[in-house]
N, CA, C and O atoms as a Tinker XYZ file with bonds, in Angstrom:
   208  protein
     1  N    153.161000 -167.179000  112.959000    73     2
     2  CA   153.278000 -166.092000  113.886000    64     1     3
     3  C    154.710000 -165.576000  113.857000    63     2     4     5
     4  O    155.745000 -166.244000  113.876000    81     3
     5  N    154.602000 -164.600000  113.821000    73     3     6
     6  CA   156.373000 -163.941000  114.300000    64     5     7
     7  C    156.922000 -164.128000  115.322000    63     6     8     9
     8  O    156.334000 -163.989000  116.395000    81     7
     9  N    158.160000 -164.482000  115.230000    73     7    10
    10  CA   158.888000 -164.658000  116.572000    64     9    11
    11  C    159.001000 -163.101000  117.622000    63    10    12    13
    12  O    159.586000 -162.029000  117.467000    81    11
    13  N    158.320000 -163.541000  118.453000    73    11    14
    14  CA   158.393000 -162.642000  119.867000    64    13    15
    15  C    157.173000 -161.873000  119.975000    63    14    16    17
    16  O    156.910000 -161.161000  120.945000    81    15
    17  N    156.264000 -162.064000  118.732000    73    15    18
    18  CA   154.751000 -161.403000  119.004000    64    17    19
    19  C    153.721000 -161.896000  120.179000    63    18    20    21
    20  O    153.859000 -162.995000  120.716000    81    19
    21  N    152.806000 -161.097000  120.484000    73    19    22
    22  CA   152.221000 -161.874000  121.154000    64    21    23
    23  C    150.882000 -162.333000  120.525000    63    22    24    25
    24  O    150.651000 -161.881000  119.403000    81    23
    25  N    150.183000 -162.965000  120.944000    73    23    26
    26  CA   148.785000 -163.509000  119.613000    64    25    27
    27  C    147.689000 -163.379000  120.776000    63    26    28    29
    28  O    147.644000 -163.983000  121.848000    81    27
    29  N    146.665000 -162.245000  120.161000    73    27    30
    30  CA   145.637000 -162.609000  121.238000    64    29    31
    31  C    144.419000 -163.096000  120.618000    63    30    32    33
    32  O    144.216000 -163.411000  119.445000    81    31
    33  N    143.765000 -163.097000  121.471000    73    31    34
    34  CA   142.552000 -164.236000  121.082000    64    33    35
    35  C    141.383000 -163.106000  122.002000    63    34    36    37
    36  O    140.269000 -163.030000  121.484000    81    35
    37  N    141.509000 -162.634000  122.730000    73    35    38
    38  CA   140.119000 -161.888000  123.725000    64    37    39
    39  C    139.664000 -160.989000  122.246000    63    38    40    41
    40  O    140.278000 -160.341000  121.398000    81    39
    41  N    137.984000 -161.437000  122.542000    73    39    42
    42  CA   137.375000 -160.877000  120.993000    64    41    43
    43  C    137.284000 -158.836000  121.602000    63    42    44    45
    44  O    137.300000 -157.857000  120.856000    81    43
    45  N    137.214000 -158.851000  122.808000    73    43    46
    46  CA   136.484000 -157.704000  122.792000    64    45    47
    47  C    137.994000 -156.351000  122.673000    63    46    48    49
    48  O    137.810000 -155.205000  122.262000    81    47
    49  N    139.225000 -156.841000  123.092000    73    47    50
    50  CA   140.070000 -156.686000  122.593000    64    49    51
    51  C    140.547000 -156.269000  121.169000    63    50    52    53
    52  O    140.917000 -155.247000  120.591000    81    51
    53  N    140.416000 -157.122000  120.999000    73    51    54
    54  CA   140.985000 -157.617000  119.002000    64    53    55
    55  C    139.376000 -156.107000  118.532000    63    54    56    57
    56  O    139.707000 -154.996000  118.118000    81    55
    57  N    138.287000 -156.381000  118.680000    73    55    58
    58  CA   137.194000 -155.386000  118.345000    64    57    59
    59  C    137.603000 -153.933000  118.861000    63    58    60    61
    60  O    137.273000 -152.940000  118.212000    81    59
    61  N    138.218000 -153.851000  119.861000    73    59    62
    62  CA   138.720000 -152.464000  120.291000    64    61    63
    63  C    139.507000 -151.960000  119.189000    63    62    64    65
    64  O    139.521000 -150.954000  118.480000    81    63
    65  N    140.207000 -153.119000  119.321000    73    63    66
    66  CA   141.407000 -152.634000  118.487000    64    65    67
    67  C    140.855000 -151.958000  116.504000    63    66    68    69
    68  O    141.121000 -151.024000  115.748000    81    67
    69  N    139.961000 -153.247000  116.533000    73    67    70
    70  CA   139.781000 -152.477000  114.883000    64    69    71
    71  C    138.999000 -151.286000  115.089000    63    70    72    73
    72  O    139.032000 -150.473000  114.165000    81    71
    73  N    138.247000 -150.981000  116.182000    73    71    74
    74  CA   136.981000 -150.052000  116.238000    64    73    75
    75  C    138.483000 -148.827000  116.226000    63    74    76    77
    76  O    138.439000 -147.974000  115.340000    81    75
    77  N    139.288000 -148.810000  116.857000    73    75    78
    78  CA   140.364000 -148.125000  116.307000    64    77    79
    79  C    140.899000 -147.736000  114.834000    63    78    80    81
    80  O    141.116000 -146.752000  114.127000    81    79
    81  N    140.946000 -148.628000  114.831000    73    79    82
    82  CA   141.446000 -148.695000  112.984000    64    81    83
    83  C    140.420000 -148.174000  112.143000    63    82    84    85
    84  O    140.628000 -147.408000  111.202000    81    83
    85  N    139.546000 -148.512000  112.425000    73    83    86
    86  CA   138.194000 -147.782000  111.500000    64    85    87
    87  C    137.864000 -146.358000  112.050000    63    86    88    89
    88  O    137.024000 -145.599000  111.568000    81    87
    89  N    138.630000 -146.122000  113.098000    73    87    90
    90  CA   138.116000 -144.548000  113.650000    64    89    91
    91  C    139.127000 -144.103000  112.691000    63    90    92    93
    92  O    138.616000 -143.509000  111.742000    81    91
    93  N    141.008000 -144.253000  112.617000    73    91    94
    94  CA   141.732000 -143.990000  112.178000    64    93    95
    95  C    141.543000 -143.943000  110.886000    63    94    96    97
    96  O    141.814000 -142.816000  110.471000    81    95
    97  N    141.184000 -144.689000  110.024000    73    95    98
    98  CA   140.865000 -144.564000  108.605000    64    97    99
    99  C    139.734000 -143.284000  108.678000    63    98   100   101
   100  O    140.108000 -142.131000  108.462000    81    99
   101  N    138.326000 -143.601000  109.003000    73    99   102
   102  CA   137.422000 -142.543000  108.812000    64   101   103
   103  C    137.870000 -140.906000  109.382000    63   102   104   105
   104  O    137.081000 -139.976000  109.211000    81   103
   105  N    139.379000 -140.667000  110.149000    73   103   106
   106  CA   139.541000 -139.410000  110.483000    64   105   107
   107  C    140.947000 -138.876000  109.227000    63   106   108   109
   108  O    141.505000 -137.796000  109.028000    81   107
   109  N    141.093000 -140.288000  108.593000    73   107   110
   110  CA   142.386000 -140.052000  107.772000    64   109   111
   111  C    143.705000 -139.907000  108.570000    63   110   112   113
   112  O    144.411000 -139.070000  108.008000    81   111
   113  N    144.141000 -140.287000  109.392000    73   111   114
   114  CA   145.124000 -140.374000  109.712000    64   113   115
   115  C    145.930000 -141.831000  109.612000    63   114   116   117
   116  O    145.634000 -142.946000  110.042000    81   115
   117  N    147.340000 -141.226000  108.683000    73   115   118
   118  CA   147.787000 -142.198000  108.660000    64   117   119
   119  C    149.099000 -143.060000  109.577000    63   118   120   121
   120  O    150.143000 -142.753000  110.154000    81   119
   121  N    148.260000 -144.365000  109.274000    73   119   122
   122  CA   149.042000 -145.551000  110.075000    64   121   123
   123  C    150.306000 -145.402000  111.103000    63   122   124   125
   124  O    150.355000 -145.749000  112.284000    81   123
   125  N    151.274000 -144.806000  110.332000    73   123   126
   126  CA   152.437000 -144.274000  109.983000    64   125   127
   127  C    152.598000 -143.250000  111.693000    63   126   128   129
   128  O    153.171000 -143.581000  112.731000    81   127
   129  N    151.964000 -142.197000  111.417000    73   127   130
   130  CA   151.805000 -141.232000  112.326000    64   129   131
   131  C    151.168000 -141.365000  113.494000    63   130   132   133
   132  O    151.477000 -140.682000  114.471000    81   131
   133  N    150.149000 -142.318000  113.510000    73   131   134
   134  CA   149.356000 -143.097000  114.683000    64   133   135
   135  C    150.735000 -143.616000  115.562000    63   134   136   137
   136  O    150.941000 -143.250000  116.720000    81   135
   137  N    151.364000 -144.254000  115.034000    73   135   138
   138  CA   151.741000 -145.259000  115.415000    64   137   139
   139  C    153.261000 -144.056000  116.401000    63   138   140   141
   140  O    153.635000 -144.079000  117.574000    81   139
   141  N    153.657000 -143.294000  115.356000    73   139   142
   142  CA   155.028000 -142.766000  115.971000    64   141   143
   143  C    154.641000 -141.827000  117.147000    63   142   144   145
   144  O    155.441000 -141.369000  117.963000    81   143
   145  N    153.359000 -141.614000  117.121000    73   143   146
   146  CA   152.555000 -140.698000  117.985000    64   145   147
   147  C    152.005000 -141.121000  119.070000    63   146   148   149
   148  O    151.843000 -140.302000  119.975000    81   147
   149  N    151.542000 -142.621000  119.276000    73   147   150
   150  CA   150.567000 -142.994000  120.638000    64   149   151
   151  C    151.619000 -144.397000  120.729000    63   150   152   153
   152  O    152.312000 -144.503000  121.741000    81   151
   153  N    151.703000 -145.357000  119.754000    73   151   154
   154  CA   152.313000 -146.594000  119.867000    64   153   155
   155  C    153.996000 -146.903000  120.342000    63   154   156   157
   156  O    154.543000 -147.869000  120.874000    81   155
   157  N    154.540000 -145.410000  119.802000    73   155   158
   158  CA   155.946000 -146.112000  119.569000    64   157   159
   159  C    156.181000 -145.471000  121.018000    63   158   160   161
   160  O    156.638000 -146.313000  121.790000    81   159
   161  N    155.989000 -144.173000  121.614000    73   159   162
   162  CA   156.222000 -144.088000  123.334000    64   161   163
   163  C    156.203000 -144.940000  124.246000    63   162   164   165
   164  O    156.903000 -145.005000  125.257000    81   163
   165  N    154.644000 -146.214000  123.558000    73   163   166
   166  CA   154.460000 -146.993000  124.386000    64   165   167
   167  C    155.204000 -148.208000  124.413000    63   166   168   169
   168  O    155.238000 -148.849000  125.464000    81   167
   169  N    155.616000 -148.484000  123.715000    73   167   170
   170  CA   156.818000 -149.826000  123.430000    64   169   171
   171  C    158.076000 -149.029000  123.897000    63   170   172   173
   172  O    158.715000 -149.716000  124.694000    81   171
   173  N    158.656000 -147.791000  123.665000    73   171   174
   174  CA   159.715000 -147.324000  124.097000    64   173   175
   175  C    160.257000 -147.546000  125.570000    63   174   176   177
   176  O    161.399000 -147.746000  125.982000    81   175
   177  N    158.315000 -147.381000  126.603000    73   175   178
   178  CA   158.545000 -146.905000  127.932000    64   177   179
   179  C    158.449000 -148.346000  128.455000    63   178   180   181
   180  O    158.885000 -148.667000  129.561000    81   179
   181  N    157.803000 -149.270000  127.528000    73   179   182
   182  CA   157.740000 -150.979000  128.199000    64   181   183
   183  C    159.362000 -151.248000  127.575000    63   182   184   185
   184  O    159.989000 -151.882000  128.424000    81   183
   185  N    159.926000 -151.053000  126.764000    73   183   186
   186  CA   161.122000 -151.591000  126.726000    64   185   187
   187  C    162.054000 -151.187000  127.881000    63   186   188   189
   188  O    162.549000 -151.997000  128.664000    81   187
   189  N    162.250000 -149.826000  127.912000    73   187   190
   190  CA   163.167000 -149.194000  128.875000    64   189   191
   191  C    162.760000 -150.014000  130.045000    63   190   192   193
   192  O    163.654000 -150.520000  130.723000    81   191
   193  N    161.280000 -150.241000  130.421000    73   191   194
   194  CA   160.963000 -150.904000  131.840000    64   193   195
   195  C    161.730000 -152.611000  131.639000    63   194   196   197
   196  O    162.489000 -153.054000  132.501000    81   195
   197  N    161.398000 -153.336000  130.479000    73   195   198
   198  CA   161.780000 -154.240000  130.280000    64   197   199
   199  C    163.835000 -154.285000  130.535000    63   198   200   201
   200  O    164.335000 -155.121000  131.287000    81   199
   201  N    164.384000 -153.629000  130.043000    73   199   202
   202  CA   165.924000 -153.402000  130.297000    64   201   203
   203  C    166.626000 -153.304000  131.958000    63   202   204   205
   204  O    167.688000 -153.762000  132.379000    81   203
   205  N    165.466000 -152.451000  132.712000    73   203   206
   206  CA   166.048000 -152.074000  133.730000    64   205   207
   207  C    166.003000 -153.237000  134.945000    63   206   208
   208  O    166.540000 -153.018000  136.030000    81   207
């Protein structure tokens, strides 16, 4: 595991998550752009919360 990840185990979770990934592949959008687009705001706005 990487240091500071978190590891989950809830199946219906982890299934969200790929039912994601397989939406993302079948609409062609890539990884890359997903991520700077919905993911990276969201780690931005938990970090800033995390700092303050």
């Amino acid at each position: 595991m990487l240091a500071g990840a978190y590891q989950h185990d809830d199946a219906q979770l982890i299934e969200a998550c790929r039912a994601d990934f397989e939406q993302l592949y079948g609409a062609g959008e890539d990884f890359s752009s997903f991520h700077d687009r919905v993911t990276g705001p969201l780690l931005r706005t938990r970090c800033a919360e995390a700092s303050a």
